[in-house]
N, CA, C and O atoms as CSV, one atom per row, in Angstrom:
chain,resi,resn,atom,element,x,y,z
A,1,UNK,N,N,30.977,-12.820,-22.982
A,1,UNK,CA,C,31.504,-13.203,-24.273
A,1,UNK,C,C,32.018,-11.941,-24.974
A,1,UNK,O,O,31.366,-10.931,-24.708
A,2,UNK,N,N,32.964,-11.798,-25.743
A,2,UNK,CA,C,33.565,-10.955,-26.500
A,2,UNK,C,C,33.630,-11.260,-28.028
A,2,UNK,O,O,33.672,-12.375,-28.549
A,3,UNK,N,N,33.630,-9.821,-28.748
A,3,UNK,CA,C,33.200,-9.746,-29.805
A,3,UNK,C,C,34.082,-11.154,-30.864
A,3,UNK,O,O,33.498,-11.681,-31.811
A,4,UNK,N,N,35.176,-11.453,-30.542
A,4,UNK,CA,C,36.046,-12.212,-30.732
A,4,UNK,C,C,35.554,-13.721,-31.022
A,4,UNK,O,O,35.523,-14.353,-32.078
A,5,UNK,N,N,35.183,-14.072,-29.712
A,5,UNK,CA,C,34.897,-15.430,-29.246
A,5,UNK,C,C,33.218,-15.134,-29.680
A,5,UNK,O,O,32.738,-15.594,-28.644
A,6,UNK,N,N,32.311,-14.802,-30.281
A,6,UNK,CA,C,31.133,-14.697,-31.222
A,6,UNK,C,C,30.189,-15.715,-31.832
A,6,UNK,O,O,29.120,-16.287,-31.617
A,7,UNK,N,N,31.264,-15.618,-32.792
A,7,UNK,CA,C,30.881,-16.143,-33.914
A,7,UNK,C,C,29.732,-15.272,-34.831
A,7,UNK,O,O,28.924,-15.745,-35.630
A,8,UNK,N,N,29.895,-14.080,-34.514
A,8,UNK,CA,C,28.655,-13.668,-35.075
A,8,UNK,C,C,29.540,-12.825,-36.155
A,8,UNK,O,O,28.938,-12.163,-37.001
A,9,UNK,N,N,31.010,-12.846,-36.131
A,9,UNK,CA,C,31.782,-11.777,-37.410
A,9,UNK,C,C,32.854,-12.236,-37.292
A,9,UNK,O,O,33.016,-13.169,-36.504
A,10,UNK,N,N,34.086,-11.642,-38.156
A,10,UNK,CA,C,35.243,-11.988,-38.354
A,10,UNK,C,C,35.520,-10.491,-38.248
A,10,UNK,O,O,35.074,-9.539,-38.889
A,11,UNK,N,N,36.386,-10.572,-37.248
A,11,UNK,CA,C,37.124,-9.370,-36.692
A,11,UNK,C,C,38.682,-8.691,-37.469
A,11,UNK,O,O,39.777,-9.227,-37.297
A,12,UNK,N,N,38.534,-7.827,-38.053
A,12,UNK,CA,C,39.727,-7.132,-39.216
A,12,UNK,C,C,40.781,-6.406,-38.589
A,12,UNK,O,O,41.986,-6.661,-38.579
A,13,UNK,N,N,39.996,-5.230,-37.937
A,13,UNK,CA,C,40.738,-4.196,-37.487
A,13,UNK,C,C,40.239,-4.110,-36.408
A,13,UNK,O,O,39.266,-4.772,-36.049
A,14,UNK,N,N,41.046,-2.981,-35.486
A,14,UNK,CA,C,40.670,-2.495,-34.653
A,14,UNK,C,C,41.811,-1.104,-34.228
A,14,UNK,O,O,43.008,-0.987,-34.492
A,15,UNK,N,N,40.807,-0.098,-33.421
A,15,UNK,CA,C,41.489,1.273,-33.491
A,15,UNK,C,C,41.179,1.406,-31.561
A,15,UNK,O,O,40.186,2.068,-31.260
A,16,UNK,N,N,41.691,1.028,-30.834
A,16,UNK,CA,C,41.612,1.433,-29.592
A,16,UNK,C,C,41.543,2.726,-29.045
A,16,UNK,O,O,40.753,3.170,-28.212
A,17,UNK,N,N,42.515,3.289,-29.651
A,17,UNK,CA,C,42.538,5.150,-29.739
A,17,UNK,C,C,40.831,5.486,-30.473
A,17,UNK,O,O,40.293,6.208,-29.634
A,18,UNK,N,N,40.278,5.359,-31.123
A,18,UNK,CA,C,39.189,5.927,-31.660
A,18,UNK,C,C,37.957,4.844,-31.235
A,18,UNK,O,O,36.793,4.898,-31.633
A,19,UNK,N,N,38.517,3.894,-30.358
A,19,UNK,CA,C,37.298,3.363,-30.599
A,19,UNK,C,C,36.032,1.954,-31.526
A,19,UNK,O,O,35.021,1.284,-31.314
A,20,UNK,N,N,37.135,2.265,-32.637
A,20,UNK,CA,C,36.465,1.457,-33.735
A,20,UNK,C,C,36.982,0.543,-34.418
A,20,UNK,O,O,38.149,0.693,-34.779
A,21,UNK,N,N,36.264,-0.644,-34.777
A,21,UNK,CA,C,36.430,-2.452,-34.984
A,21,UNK,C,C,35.886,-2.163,-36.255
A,21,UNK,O,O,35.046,-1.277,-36.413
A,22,UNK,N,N,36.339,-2.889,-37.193
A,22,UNK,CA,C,36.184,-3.295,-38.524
A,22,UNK,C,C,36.119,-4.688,-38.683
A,22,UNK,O,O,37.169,-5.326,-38.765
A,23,UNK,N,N,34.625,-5.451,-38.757
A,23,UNK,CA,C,34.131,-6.317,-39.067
A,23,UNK,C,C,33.417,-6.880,-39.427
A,23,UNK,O,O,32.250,-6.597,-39.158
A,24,UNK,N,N,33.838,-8.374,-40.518
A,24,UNK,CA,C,32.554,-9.016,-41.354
A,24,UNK,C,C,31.738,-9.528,-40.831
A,24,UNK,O,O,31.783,-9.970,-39.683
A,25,UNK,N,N,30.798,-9.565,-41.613
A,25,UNK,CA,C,29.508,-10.343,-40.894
A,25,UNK,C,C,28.819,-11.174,-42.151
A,25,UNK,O,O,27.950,-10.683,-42.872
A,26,UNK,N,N,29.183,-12.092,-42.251
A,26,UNK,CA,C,28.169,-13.037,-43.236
A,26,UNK,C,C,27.025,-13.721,-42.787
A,26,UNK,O,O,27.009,-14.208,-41.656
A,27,UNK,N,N,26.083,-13.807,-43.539
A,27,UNK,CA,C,24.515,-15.081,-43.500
A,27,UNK,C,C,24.053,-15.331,-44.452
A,27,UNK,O,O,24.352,-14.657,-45.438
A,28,UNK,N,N,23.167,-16.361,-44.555
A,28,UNK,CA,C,22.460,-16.776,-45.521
A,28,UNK,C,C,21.771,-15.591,-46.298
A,28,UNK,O,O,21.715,-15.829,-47.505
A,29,UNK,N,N,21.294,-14.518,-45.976
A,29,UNK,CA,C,20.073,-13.368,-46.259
A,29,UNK,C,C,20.636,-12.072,-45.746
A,29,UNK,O,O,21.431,-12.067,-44.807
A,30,UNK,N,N,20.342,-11.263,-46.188
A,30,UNK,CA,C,19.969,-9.524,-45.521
A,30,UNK,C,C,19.744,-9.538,-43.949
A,30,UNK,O,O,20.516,-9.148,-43.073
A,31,UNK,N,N,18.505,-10.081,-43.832
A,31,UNK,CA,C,17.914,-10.583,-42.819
A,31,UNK,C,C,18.725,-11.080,-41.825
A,31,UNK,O,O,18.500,-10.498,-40.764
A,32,UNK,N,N,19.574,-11.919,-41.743
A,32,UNK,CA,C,20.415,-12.626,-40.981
A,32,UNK,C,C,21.762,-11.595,-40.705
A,32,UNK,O,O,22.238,-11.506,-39.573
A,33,UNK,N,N,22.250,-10.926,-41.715
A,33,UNK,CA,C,22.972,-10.388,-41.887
A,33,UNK,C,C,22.898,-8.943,-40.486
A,33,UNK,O,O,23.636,-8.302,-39.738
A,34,UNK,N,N,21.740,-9.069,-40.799
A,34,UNK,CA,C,21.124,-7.198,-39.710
A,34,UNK,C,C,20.927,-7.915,-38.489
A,34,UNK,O,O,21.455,-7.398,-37.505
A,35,UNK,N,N,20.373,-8.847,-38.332
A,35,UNK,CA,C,20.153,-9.615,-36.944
A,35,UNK,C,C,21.890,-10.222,-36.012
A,35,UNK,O,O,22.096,-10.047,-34.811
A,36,UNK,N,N,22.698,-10.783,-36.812
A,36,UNK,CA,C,23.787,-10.274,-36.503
A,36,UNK,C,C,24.266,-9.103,-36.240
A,36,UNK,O,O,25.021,-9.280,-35.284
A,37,UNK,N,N,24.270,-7.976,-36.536
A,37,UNK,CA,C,24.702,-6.809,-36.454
A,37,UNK,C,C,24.122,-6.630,-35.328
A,37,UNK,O,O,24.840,-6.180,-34.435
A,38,UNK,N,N,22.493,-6.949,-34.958
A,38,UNK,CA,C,21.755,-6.431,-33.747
A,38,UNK,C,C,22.241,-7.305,-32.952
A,38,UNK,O,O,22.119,-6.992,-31.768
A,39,UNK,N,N,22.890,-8.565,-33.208
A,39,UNK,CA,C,23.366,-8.910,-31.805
A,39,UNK,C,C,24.570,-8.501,-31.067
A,39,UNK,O,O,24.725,-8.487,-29.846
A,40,UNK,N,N,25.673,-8.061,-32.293
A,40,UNK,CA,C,26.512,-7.351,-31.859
A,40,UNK,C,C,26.431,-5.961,-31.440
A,40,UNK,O,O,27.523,-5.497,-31.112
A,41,UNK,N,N,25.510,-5.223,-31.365
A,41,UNK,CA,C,25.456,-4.057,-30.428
A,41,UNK,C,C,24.695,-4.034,-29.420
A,41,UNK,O,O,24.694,-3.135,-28.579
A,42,UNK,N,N,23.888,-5.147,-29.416
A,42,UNK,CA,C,23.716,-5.876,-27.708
A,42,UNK,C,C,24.742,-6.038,-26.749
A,42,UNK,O,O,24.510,-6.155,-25.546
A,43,UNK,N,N,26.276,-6.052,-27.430
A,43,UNK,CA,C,26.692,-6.883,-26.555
A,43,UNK,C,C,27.528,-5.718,-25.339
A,43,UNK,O,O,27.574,-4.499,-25.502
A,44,UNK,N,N,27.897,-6.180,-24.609
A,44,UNK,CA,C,28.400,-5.156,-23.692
A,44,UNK,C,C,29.664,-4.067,-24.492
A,44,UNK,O,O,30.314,-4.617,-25.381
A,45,UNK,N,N,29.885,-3.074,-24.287
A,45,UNK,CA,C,31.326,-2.111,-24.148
A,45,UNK,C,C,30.642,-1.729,-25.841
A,45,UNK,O,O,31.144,-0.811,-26.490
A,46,UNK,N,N,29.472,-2.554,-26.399
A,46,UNK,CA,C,29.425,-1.740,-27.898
A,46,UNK,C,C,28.545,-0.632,-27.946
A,46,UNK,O,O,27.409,-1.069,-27.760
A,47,UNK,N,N,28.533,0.435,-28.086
A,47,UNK,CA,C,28.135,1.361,-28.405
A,47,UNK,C,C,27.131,1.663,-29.449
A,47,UNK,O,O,26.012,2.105,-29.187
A,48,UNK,N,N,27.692,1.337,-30.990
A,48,UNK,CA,C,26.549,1.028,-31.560
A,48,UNK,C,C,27.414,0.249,-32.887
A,48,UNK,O,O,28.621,0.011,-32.846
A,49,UNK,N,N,26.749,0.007,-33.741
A,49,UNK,CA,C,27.337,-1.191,-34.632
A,49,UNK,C,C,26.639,-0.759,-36.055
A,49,UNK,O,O,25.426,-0.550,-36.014
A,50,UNK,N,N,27.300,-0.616,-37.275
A,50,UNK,CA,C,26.431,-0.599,-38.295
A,50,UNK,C,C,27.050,-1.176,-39.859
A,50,UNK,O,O,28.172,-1.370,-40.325
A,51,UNK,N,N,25.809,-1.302,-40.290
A,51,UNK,CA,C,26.006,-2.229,-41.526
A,51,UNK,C,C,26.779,-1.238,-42.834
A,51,UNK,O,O,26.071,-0.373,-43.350
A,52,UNK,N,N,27.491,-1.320,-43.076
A,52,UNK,CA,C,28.240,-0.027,-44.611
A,52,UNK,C,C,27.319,-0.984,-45.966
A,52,UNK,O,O,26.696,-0.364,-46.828
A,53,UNK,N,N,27.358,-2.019,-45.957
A,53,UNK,CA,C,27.265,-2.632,-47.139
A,53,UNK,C,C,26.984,-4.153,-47.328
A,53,UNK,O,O,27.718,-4.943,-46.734
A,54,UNK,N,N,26.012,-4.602,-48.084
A,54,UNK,CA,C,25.428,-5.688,-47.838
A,54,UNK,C,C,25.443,-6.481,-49.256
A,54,UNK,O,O,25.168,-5.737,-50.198
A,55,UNK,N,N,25.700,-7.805,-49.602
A,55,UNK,CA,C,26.002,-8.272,-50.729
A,55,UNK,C,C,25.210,-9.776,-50.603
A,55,UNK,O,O,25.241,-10.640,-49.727
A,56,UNK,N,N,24.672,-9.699,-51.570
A,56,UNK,CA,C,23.923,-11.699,-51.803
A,56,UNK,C,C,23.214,-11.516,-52.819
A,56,UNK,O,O,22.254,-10.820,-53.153
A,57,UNK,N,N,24.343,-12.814,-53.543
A,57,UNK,CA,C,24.000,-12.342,-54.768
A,57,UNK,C,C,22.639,-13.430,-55.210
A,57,UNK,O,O,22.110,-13.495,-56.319
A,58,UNK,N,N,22.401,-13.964,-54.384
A,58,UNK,CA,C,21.107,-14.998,-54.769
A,58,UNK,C,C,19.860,-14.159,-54.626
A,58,UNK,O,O,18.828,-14.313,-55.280
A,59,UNK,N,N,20.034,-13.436,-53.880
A,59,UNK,CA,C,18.943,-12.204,-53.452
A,59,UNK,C,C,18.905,-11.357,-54.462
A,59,UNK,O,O,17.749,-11.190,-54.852
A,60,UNK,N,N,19.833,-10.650,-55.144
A,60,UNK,CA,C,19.758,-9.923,-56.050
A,60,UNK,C,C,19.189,-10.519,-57.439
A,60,UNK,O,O,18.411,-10.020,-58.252
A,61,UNK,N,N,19.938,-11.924,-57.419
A,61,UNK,CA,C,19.202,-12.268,-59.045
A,61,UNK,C,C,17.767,-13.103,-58.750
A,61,UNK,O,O,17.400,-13.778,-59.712
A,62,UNK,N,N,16.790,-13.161,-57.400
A,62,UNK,CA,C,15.324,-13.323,-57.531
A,62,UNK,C,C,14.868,-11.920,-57.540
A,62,UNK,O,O,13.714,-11.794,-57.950
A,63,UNK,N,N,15.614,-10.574,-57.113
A,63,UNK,CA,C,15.113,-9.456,-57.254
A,63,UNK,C,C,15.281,-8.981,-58.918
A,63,UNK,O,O,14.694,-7.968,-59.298
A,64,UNK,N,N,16.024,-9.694,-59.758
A,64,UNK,CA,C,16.021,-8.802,-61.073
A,64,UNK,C,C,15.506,-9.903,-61.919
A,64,UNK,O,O,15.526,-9.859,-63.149
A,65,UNK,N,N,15.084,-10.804,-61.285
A,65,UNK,CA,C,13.530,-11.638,-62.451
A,65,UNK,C,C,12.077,-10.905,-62.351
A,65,UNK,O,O,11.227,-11.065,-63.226
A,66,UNK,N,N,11.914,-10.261,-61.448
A,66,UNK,CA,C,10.874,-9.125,-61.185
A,66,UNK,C,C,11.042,-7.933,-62.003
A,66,UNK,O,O,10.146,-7.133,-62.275
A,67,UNK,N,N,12.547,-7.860,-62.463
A,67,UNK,CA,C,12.273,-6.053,-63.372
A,67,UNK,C,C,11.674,-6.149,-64.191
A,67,UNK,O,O,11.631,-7.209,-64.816
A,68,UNK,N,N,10.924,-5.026,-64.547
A,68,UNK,CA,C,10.764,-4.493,-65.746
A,68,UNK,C,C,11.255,-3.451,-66.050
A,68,UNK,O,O,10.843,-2.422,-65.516
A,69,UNK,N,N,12.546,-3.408,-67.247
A,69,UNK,CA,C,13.381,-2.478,-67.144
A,69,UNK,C,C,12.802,-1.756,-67.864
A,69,UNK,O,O,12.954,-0.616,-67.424
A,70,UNK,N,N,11.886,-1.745,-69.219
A,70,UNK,CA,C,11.269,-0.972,-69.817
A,70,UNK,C,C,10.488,0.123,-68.583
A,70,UNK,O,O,10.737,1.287,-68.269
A,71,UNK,N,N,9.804,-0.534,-68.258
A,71,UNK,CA,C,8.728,0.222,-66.652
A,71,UNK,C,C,9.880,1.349,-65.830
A,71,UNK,O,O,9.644,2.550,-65.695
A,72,UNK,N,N,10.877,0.803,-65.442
A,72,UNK,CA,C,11.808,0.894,-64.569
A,72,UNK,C,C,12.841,2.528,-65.283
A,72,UNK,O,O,13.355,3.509,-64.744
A,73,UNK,N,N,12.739,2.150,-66.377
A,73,UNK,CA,C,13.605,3.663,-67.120
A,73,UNK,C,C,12.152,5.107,-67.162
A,73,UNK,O,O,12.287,6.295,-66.865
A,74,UNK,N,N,10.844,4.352,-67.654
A,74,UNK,CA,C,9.583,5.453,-67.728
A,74,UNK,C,C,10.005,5.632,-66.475
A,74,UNK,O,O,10.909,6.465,-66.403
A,75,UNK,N,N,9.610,5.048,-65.235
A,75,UNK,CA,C,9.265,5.882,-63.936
A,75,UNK,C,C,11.111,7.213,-63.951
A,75,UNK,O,O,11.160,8.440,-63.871
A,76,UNK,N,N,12.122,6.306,-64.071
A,76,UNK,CA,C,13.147,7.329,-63.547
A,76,UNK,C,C,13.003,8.373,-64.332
A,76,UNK,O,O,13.148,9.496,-63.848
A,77,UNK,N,N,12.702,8.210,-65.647
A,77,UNK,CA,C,12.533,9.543,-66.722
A,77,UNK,C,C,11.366,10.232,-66.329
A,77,UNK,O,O,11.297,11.208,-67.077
A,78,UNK,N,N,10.098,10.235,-65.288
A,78,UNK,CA,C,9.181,10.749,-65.319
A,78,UNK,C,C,9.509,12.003,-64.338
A,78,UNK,O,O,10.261,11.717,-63.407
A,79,UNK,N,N,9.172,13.011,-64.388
A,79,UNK,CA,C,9.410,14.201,-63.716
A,79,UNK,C,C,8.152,14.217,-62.186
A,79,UNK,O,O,6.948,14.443,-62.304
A,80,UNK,N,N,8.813,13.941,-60.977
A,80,UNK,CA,C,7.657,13.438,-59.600
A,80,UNK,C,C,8.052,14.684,-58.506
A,80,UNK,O,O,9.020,15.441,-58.417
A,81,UNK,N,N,7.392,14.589,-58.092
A,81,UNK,CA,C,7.739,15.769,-56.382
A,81,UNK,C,C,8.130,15.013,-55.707
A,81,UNK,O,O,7.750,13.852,-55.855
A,82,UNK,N,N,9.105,15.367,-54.624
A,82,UNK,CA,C,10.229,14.761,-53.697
A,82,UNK,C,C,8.995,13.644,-52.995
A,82,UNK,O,O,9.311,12.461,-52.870
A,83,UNK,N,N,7.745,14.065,-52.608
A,83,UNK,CA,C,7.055,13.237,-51.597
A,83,UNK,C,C,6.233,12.353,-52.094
A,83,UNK,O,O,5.551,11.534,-51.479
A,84,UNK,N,N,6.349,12.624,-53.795
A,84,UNK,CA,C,5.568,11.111,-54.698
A,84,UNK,C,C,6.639,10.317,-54.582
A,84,UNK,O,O,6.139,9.197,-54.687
A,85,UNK,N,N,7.723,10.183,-54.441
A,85,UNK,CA,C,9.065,9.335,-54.417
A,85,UNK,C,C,9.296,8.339,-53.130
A,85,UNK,O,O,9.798,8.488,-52.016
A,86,UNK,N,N,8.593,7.097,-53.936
A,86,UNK,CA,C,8.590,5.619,-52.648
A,86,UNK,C,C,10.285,5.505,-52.681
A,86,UNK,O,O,11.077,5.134,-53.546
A,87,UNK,N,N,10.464,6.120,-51.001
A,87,UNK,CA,C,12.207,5.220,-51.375
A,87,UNK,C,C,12.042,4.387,-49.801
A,87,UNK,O,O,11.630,4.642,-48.670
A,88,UNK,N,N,12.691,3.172,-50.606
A,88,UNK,CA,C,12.990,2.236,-49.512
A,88,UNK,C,C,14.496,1.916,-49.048
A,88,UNK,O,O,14.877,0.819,-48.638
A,89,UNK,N,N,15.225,2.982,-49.176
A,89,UNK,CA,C,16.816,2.640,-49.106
A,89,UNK,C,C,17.087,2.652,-47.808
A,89,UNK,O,O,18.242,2.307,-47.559
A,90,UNK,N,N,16.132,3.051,-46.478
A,90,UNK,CA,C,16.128,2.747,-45.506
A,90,UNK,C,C,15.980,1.909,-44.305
A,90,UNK,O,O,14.817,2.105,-43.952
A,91,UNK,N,N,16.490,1.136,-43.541
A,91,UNK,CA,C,16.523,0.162,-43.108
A,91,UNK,C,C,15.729,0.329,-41.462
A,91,UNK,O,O,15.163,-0.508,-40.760
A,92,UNK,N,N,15.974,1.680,-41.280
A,92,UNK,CA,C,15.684,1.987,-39.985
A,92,UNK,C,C,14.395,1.615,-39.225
A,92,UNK,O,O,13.530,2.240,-39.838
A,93,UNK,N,N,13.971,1.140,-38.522
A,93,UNK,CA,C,13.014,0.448,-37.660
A,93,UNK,C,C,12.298,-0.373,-38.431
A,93,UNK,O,O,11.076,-0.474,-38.318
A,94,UNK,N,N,13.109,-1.128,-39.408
A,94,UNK,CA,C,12.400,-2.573,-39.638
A,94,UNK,C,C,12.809,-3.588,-38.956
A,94,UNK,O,O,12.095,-4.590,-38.995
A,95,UNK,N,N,14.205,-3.630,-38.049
A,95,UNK,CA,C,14.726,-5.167,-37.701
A,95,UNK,C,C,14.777,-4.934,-36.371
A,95,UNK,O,O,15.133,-5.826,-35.601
């Protein structure tokens, strides 16, 4: 099967000289979204495959009934050492 015939993206571009495909990938979730991606660099001749940018907006507005923006400005205004700093902007060996 080829990246084409899928169904796992909608295919934009492509650069034969370099190598590199420019394509969407929609799902219901994040989740679905990365599991696509992992199936497309399963697939044969791909090399590796990665996500630039991820959007859902149903996800975002159950994540901002949880803020507390009051909470949320103290912590950024609080002065921390690089290794008190929980960052989760990384995706790497969760999926």
């Amino acid at each position: 099967m080829n990246l084409m015939e899928s169904d796992l993206c909608d295919v934009h571009i492509g650069d034969k000289e370099k190598g590199i495909i420019i394509v969407t990938v929609e799902g219901e979730s994040v989740e679905e979204e990365i599991s696509k991606v992992t199936s497309i660099e399963d697939m044969p001749f791909i090399i590796s495959a990665n996500m630039h940018m991820s959007y859902n907006e149903e996800e975002l507005d159950k994540l901002r009934e949880n803020i507390d923006i009051n909470q949320t400005v103290k912590e950024l205004n609080t002065e921390k050492k690089a290794e008190e700093i929980n960052y989760k902007g990384s995706l790497k060996n969760k999926y």
